[in-house]
CHARMM internal coordinates of N, CA and C (Angstrom, degrees):
IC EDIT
DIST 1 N 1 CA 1.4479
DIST 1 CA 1 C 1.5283
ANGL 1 N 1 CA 1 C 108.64
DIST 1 C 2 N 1.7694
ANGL 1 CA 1 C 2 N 109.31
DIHE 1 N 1 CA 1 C 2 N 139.61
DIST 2 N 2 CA 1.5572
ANGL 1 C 2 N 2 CA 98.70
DIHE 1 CA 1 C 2 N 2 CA 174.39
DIST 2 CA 2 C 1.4582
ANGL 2 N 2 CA 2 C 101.88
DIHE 1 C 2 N 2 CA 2 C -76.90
DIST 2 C 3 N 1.6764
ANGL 2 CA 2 C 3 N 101.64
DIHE 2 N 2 CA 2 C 3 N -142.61
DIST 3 N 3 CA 1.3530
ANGL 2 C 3 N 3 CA 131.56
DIHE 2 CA 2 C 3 N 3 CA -168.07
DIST 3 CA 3 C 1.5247
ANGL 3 N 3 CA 3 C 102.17
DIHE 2 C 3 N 3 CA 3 C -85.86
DIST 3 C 4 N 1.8187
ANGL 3 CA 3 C 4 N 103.87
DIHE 3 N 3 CA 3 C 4 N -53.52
DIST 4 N 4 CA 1.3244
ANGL 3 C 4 N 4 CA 101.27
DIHE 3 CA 3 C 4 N 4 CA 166.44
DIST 4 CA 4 C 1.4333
ANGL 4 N 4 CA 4 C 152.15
DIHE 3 C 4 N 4 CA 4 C -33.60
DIST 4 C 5 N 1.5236
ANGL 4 CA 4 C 5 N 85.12
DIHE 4 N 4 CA 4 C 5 N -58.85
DIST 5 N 5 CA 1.6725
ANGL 4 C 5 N 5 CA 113.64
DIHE 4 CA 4 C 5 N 5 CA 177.70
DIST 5 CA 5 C 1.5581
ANGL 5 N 5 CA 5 C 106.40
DIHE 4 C 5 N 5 CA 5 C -62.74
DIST 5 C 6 N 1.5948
ANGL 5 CA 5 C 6 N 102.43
DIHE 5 N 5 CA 5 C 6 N -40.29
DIST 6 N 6 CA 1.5763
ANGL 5 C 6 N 6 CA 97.66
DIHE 5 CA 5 C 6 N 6 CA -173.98
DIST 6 CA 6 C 1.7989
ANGL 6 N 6 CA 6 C 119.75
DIHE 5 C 6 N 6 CA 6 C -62.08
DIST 6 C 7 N 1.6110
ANGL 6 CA 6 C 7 N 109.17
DIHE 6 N 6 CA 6 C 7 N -34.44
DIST 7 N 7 CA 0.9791
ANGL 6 C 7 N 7 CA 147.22
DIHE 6 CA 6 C 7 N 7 CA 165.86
DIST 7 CA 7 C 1.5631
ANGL 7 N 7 CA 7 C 112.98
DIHE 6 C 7 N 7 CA 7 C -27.78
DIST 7 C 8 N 1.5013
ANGL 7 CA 7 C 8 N 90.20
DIHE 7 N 7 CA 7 C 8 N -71.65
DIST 8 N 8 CA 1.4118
ANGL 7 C 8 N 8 CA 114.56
DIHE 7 CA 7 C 8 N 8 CA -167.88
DIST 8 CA 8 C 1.5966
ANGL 8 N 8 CA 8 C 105.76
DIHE 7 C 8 N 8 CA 8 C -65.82
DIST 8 C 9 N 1.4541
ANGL 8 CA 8 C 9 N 113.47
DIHE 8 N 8 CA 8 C 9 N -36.51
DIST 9 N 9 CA 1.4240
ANGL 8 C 9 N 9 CA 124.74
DIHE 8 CA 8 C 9 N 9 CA 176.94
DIST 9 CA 9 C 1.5969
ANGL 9 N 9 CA 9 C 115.49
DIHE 8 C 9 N 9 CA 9 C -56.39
DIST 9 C 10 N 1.1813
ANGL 9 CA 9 C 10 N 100.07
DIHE 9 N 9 CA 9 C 10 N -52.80
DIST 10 N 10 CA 1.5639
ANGL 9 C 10 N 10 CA 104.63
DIHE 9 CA 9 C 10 N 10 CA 172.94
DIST 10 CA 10 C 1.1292
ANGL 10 N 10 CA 10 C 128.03
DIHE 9 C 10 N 10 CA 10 C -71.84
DIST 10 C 11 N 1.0812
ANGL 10 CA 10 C 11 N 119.50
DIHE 10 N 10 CA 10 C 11 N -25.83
DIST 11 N 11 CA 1.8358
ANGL 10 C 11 N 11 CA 121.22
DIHE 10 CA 10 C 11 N 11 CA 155.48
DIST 11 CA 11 C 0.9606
ANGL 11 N 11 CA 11 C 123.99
DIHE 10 C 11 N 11 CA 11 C -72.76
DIST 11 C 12 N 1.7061
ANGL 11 CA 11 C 12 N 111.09
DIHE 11 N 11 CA 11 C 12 N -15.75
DIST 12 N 12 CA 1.9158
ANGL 11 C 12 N 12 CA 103.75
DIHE 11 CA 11 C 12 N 12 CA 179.96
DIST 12 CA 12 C 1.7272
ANGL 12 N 12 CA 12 C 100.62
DIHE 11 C 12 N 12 CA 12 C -88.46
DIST 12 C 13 N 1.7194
ANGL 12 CA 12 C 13 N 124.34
DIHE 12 N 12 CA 12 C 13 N -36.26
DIST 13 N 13 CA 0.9557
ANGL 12 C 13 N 13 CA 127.10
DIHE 12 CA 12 C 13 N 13 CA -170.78
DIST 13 CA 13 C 1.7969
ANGL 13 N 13 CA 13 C 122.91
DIHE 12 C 13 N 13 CA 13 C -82.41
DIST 13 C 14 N 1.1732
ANGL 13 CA 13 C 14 N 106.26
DIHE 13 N 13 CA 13 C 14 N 10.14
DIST 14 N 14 CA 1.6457
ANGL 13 C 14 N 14 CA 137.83
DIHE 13 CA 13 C 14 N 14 CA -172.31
DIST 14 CA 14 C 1.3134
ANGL 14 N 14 CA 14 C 103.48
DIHE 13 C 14 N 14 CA 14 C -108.11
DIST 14 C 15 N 1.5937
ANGL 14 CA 14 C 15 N 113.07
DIHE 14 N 14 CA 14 C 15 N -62.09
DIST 15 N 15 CA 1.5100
ANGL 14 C 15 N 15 CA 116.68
DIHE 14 CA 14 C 15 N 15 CA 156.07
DIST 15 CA 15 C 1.1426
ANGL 15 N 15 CA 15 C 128.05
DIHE 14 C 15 N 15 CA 15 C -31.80
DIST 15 C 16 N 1.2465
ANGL 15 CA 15 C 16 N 119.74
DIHE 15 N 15 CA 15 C 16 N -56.42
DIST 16 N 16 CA 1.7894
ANGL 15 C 16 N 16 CA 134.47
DIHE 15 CA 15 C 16 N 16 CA 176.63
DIST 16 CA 16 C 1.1472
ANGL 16 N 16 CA 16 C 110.15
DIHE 15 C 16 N 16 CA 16 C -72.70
DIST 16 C 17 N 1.1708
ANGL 16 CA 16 C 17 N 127.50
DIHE 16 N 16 CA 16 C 17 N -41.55
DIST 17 N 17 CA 1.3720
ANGL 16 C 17 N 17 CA 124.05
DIHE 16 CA 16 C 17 N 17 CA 166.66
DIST 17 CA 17 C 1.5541
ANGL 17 N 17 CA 17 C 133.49
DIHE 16 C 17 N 17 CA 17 C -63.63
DIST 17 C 18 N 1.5643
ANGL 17 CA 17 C 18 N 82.33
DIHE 17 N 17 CA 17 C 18 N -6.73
DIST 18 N 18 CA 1.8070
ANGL 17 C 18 N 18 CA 93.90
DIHE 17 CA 17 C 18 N 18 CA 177.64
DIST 18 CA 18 C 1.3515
ANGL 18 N 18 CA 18 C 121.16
DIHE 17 C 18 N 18 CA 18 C -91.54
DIST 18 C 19 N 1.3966
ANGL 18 CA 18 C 19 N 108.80
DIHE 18 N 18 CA 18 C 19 N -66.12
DIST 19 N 19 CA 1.4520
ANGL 18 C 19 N 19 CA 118.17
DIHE 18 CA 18 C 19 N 19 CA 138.68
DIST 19 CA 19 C 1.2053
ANGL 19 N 19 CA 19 C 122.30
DIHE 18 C 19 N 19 CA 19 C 6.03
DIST 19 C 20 N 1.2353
ANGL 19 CA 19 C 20 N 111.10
DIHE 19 N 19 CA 19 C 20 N -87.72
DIST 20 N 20 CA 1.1440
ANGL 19 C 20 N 20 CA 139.70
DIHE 19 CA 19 C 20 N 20 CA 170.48
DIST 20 CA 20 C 1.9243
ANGL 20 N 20 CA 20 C 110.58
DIHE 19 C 20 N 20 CA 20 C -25.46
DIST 20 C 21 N 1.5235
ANGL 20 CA 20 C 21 N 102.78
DIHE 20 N 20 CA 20 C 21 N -69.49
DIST 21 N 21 CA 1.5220
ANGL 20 C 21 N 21 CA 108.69
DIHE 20 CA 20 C 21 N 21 CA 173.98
DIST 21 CA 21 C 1.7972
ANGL 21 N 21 CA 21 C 95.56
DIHE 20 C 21 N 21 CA 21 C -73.13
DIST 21 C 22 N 0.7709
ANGL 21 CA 21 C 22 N 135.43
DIHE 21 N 21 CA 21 C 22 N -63.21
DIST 22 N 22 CA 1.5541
ANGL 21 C 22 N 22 CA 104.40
DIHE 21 CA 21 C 22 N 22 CA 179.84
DIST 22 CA 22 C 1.2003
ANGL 22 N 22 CA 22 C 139.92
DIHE 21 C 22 N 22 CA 22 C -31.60
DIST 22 C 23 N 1.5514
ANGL 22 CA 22 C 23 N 109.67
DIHE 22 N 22 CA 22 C 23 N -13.17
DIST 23 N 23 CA 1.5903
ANGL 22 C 23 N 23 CA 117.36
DIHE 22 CA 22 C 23 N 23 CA -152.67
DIST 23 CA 23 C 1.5582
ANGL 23 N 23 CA 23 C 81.13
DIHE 22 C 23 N 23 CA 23 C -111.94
DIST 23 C 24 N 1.1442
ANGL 23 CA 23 C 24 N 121.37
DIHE 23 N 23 CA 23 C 24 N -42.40
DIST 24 N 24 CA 1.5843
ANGL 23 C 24 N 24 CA 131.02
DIHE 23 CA 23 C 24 N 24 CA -169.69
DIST 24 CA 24 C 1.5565
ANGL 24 N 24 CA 24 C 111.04
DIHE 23 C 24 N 24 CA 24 C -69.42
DIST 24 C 25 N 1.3675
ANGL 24 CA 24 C 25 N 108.81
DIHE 24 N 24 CA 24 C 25 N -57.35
DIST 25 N 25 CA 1.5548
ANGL 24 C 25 N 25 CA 118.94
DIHE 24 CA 24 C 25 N 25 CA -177.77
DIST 25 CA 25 C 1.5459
ANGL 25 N 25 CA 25 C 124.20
DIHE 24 C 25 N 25 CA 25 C -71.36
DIST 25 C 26 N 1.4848
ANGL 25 CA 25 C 26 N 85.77
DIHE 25 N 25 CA 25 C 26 N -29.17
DIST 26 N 26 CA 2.0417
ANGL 25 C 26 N 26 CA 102.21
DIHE 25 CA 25 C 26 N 26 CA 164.28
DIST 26 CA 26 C 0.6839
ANGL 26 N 26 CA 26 C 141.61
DIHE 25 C 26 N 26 CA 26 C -119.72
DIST 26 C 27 N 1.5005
ANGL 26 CA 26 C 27 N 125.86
DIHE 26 N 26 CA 26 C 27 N -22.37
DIST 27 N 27 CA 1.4194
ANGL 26 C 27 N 27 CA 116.23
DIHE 26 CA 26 C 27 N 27 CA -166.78
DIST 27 CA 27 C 1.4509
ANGL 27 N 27 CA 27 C 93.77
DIHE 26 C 27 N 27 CA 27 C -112.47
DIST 27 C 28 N 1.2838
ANGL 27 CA 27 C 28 N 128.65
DIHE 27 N 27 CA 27 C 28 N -5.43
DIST 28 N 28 CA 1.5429
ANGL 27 C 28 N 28 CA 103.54
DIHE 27 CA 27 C 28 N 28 CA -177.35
DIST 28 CA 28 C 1.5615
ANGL 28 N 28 CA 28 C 91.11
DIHE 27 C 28 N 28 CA 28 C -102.45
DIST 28 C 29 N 0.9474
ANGL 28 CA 28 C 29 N 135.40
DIHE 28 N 28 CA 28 C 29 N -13.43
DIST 29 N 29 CA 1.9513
ANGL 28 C 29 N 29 CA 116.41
DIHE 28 CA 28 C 29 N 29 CA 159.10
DIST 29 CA 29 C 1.6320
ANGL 29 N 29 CA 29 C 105.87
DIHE 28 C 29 N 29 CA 29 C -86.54
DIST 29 C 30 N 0.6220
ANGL 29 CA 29 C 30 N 118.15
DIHE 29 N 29 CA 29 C 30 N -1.84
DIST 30 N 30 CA 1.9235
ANGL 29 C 30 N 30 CA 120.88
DIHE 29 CA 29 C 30 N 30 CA 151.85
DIST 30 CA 30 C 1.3847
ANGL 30 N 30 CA 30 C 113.64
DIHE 29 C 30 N 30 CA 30 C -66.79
DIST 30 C 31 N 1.5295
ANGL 30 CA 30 C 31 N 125.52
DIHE 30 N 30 CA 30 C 31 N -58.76
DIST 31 N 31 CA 1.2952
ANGL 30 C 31 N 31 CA 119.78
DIHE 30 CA 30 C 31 N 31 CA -152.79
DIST 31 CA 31 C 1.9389
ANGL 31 N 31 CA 31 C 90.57
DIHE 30 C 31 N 31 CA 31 C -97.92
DIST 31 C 32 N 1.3217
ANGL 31 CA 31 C 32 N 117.80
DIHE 31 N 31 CA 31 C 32 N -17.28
DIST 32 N 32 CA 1.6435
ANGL 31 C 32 N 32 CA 117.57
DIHE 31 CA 31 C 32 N 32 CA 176.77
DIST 32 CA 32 C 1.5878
ANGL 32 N 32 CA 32 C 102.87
DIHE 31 C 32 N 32 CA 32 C -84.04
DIST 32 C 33 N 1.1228
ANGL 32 CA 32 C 33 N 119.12
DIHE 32 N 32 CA 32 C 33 N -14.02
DIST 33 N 33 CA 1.7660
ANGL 32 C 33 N 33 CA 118.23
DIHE 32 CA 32 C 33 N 33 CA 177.43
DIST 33 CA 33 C 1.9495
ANGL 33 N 33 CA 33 C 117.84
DIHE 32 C 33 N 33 CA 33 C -82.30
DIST 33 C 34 N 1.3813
ANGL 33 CA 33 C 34 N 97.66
DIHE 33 N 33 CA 33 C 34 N -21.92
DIST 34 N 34 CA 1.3361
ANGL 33 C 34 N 34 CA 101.80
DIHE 33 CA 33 C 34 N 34 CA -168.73
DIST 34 CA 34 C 1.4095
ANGL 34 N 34 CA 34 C 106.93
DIHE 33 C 34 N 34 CA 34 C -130.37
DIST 34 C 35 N 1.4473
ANGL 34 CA 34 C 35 N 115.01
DIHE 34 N 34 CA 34 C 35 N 139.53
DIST 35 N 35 CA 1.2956
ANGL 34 C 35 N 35 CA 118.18
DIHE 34 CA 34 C 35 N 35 CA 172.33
DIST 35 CA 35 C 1.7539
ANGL 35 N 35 CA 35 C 138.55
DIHE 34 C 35 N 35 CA 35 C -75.13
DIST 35 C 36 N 0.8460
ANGL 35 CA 35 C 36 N 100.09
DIHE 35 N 35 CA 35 C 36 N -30.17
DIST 36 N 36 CA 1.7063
ANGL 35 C 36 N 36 CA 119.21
DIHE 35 CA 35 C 36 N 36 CA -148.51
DIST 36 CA 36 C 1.6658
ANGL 36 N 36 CA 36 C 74.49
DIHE 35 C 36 N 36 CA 36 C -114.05
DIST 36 C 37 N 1.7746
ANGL 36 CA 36 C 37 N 111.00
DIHE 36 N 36 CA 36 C 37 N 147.69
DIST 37 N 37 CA 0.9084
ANGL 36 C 37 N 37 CA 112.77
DIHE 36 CA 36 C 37 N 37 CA -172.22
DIST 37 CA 37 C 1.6123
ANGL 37 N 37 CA 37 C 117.46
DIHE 36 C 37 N 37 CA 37 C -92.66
DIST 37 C 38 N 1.0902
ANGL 37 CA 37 C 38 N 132.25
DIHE 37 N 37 CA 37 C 38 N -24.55
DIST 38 N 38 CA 1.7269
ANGL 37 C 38 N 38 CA 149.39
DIHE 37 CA 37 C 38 N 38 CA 135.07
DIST 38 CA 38 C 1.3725
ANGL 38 N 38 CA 38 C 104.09
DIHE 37 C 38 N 38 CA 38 C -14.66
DIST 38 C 39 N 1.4523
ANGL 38 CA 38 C 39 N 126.73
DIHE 38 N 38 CA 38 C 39 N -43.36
DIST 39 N 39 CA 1.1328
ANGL 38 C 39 N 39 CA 135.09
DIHE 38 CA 38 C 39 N 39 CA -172.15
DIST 39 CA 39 C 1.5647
ANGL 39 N 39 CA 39 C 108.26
DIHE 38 C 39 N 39 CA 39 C -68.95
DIST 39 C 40 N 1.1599
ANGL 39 CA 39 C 40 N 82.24
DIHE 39 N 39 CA 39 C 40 N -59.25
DIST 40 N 40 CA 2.1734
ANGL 39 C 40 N 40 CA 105.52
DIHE 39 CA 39 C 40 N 40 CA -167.26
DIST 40 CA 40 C 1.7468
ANGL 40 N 40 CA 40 C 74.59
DIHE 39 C 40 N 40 CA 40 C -61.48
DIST 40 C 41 N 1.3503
ANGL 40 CA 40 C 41 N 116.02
DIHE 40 N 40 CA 40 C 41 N -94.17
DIST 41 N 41 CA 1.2804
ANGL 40 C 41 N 41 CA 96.37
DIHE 40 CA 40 C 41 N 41 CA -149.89
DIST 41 CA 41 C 2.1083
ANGL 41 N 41 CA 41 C 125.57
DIHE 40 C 41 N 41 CA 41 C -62.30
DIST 41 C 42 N 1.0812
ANGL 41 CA 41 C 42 N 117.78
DIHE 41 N 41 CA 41 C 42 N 31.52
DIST 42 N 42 CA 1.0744
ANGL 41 C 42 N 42 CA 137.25
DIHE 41 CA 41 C 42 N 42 CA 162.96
DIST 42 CA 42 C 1.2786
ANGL 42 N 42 CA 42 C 119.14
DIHE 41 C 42 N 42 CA 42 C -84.99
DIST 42 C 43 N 1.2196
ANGL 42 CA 42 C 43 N 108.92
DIHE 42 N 42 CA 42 C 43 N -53.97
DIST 43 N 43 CA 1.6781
ANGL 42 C 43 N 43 CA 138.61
DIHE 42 CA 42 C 43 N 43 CA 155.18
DIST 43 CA 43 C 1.5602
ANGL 43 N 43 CA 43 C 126.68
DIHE 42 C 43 N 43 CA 43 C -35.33
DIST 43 C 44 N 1.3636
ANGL 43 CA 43 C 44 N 87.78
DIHE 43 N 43 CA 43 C 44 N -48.26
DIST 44 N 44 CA 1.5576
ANGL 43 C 44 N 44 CA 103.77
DIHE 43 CA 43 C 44 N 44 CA -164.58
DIST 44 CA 44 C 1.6014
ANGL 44 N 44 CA 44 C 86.36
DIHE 43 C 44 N 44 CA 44 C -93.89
DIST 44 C 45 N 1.0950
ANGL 44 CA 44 C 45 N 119.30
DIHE 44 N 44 CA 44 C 45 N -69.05
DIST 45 N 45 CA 2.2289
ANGL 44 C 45 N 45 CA 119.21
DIHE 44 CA 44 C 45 N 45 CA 166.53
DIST 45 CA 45 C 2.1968
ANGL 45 N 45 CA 45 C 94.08
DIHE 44 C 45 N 45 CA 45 C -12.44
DIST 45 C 46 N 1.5523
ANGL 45 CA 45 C 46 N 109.33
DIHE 45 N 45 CA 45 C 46 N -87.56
DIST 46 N 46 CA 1.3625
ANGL 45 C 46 N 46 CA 108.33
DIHE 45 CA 45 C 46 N 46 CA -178.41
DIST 46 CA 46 C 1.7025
ANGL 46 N 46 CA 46 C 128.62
DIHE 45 C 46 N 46 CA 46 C -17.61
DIST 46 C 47 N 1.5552
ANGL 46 CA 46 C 47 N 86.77
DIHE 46 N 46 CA 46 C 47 N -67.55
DIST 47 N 47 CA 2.0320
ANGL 46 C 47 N 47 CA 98.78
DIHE 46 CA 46 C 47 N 47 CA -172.64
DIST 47 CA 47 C 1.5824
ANGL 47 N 47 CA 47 C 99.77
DIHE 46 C 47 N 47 CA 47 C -70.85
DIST 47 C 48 N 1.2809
ANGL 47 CA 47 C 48 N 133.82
DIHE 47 N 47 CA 47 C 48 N -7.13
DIST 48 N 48 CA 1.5150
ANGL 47 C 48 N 48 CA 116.24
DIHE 47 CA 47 C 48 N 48 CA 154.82
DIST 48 CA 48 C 1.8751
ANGL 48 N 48 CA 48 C 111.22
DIHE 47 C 48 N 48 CA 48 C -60.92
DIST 48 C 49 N 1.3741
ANGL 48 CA 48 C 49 N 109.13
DIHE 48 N 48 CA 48 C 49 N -36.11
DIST 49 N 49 CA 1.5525
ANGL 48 C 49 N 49 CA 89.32
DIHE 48 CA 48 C 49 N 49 CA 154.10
DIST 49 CA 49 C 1.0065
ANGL 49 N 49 CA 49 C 139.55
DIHE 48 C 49 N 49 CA 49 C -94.71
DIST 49 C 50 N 1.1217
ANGL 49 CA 49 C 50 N 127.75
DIHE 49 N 49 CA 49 C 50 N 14.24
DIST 50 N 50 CA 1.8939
ANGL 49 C 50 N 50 CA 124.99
DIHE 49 CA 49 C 50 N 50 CA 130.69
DIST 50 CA 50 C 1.2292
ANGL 50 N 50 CA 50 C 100.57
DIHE 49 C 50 N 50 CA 50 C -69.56
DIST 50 C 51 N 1.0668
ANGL 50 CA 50 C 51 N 149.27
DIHE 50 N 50 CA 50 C 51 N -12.74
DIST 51 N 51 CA 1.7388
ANGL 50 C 51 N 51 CA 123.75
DIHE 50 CA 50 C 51 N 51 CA -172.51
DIST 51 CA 51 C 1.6472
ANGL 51 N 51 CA 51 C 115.91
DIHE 50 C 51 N 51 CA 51 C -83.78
DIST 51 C 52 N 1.7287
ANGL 51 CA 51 C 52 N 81.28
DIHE 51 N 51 CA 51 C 52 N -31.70
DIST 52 N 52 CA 1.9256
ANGL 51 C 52 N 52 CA 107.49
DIHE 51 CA 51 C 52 N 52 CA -179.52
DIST 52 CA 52 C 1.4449
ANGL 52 N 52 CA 52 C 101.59
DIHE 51 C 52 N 52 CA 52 C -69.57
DIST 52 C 53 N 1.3927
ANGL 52 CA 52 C 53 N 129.90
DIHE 52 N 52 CA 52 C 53 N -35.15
DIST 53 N 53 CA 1.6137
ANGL 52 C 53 N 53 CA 140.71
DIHE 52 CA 52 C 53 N 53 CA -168.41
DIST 53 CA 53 C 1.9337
ANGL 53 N 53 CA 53 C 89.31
DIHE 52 C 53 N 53 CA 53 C -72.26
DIST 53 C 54 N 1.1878
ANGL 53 CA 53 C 54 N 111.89
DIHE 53 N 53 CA 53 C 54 N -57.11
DIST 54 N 54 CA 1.4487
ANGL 53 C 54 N 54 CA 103.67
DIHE 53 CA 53 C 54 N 54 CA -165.59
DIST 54 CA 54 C 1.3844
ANGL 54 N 54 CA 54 C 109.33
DIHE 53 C 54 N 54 CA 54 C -81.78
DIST 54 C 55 N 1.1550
ANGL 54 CA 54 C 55 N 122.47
DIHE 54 N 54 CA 54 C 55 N 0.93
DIST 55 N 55 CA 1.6700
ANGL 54 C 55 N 55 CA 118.33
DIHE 54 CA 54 C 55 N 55 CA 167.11
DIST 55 CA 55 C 1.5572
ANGL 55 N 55 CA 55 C 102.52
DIHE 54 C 55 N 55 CA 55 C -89.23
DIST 55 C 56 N 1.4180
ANGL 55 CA 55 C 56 N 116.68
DIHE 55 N 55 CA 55 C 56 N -38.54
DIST 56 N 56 CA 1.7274
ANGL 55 C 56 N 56 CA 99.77
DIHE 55 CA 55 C 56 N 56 CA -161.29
DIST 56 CA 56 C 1.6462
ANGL 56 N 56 CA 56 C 91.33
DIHE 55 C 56 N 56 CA 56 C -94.61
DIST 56 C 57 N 1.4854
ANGL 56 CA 56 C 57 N 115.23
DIHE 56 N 56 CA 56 C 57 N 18.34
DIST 57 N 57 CA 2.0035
ANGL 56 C 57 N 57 CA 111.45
DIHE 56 CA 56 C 57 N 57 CA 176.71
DIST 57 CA 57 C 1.8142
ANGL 57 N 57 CA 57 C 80.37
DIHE 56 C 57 N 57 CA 57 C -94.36
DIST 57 C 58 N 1.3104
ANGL 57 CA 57 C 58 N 129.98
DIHE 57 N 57 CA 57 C 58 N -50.17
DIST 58 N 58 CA 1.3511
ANGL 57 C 58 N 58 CA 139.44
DIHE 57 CA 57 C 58 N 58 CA -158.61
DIST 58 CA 58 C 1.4168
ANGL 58 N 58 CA 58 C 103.73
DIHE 57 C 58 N 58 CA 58 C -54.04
DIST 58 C 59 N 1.6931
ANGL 58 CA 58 C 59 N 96.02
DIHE 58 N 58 CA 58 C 59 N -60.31
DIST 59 N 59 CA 1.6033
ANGL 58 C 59 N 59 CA 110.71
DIHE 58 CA 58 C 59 N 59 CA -174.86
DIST 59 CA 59 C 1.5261
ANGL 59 N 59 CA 59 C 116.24
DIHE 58 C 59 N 59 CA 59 C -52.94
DIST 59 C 60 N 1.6186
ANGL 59 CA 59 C 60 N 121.88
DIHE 59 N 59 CA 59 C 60 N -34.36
DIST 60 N 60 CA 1.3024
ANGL 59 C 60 N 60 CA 136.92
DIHE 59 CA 59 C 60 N 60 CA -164.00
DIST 60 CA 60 C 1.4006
ANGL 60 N 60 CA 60 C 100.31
DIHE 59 C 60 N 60 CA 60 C -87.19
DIST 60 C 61 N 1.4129
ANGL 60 CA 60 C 61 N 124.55
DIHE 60 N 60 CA 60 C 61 N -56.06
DIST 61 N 61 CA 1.3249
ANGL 60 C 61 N 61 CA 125.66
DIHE 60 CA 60 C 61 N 61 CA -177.69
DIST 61 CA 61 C 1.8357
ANGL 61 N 61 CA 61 C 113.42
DIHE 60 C 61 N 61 CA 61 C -60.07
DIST 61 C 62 N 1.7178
ANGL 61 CA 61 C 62 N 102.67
DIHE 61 N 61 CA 61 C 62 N -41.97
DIST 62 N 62 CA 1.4071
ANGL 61 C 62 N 62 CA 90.91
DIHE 61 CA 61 C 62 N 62 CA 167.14
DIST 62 CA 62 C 1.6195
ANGL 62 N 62 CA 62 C 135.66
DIHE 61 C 62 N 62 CA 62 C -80.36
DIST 62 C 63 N 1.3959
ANGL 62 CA 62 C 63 N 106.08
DIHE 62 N 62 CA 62 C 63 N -22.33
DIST 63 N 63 CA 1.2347
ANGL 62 C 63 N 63 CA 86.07
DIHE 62 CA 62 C 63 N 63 CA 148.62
DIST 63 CA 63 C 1.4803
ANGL 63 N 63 CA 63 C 148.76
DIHE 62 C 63 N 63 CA 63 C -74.59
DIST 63 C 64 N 1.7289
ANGL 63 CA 63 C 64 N 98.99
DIHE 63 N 63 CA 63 C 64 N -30.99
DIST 64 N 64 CA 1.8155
ANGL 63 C 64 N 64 CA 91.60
DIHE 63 CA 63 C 64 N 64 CA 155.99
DIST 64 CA 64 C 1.5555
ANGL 64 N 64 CA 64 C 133.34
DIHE 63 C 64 N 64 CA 64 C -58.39
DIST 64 C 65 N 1.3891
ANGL 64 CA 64 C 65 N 118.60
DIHE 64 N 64 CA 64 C 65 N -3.78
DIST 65 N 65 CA 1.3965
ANGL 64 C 65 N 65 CA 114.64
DIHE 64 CA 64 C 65 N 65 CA 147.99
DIST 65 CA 65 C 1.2857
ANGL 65 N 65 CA 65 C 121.46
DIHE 64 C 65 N 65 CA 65 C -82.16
DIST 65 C 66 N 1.3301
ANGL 65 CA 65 C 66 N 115.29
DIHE 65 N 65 CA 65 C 66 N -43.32
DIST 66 N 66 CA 1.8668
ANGL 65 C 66 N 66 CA 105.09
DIHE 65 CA 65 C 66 N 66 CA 172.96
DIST 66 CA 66 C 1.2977
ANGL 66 N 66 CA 66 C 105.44
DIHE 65 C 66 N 66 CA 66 C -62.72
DIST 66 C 67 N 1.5739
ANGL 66 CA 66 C 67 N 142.80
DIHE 66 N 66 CA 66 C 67 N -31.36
DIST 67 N 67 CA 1.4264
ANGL 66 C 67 N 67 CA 147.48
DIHE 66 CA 66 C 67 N 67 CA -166.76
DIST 67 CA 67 C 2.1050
ANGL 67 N 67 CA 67 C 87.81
DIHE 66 C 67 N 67 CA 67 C -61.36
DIST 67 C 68 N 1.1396
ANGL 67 CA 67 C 68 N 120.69
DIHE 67 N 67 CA 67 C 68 N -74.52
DIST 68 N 68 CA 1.1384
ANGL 67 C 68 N 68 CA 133.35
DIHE 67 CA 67 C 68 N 68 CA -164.09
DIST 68 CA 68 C 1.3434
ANGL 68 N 68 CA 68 C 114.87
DIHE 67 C 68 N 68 CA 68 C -94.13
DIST 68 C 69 N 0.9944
ANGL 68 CA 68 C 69 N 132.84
DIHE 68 N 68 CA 68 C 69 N 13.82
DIST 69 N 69 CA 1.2892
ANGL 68 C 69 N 69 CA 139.89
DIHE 68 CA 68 C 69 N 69 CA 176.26
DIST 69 CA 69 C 1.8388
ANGL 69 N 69 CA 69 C 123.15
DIHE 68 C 69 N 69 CA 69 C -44.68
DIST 69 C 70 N 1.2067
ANGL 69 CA 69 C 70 N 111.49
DIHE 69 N 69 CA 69 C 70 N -37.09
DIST 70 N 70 CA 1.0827
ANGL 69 C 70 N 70 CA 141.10
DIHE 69 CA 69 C 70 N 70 CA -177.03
DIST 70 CA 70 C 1.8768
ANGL 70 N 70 CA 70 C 108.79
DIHE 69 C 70 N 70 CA 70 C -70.34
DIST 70 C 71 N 1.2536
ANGL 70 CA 70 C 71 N 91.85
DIHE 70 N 70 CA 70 C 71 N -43.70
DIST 71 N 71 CA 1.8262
ANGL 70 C 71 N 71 CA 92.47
DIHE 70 CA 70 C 71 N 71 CA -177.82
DIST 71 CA 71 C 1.7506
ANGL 71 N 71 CA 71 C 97.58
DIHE 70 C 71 N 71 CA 71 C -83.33
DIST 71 C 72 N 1.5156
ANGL 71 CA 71 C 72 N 131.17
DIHE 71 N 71 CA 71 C 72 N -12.88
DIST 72 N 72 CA 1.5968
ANGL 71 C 72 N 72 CA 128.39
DIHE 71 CA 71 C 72 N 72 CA 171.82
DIST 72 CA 72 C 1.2497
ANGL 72 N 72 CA 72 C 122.71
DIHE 71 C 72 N 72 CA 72 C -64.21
DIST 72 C 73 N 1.7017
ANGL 72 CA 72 C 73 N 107.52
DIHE 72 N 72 CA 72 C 73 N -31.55
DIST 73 N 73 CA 1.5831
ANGL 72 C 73 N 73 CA 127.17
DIHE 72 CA 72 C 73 N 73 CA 169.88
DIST 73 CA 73 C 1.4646
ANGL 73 N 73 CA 73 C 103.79
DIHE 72 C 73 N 73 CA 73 C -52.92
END
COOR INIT
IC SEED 1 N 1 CA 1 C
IC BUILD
């Protein structure tokens, strides 16, 4: 495998693994908290903005390492 492939591997398996804890850490005490299904998916509508909060904390924090990367050397 190159650099690429290796690359590409770890972003797909990071991905899935995220997912994954999103679905685990939120949405199944979302849909076990509420009865009525309007509810759950009301619920589940909401914690997509926590999901959006922890991508643009991800996006922000990783780019302030590529931003400064240079002064870590």
């Amino acid at each position: 495998m190159n650099n690429t492939q290796i690359t590409y591997l770890v972003a797909g398996v990071s991905g899935v693994l995220g997912v994954a804890a999103f679905t685990t850490f939120f949405l199944v005490p979302v849909w076990s908290a509420y009865g009525r299904i309007w509810e759950r998916v009301a619920a589940t509508f909401l914690s997509l903005y926590v999901l959006a909060a922890l991508l643009i904390a991800g996006v922000a924090l990783g780019g302030g390492v590529i931003y400064f990367w240079d002064r870590f050397q």
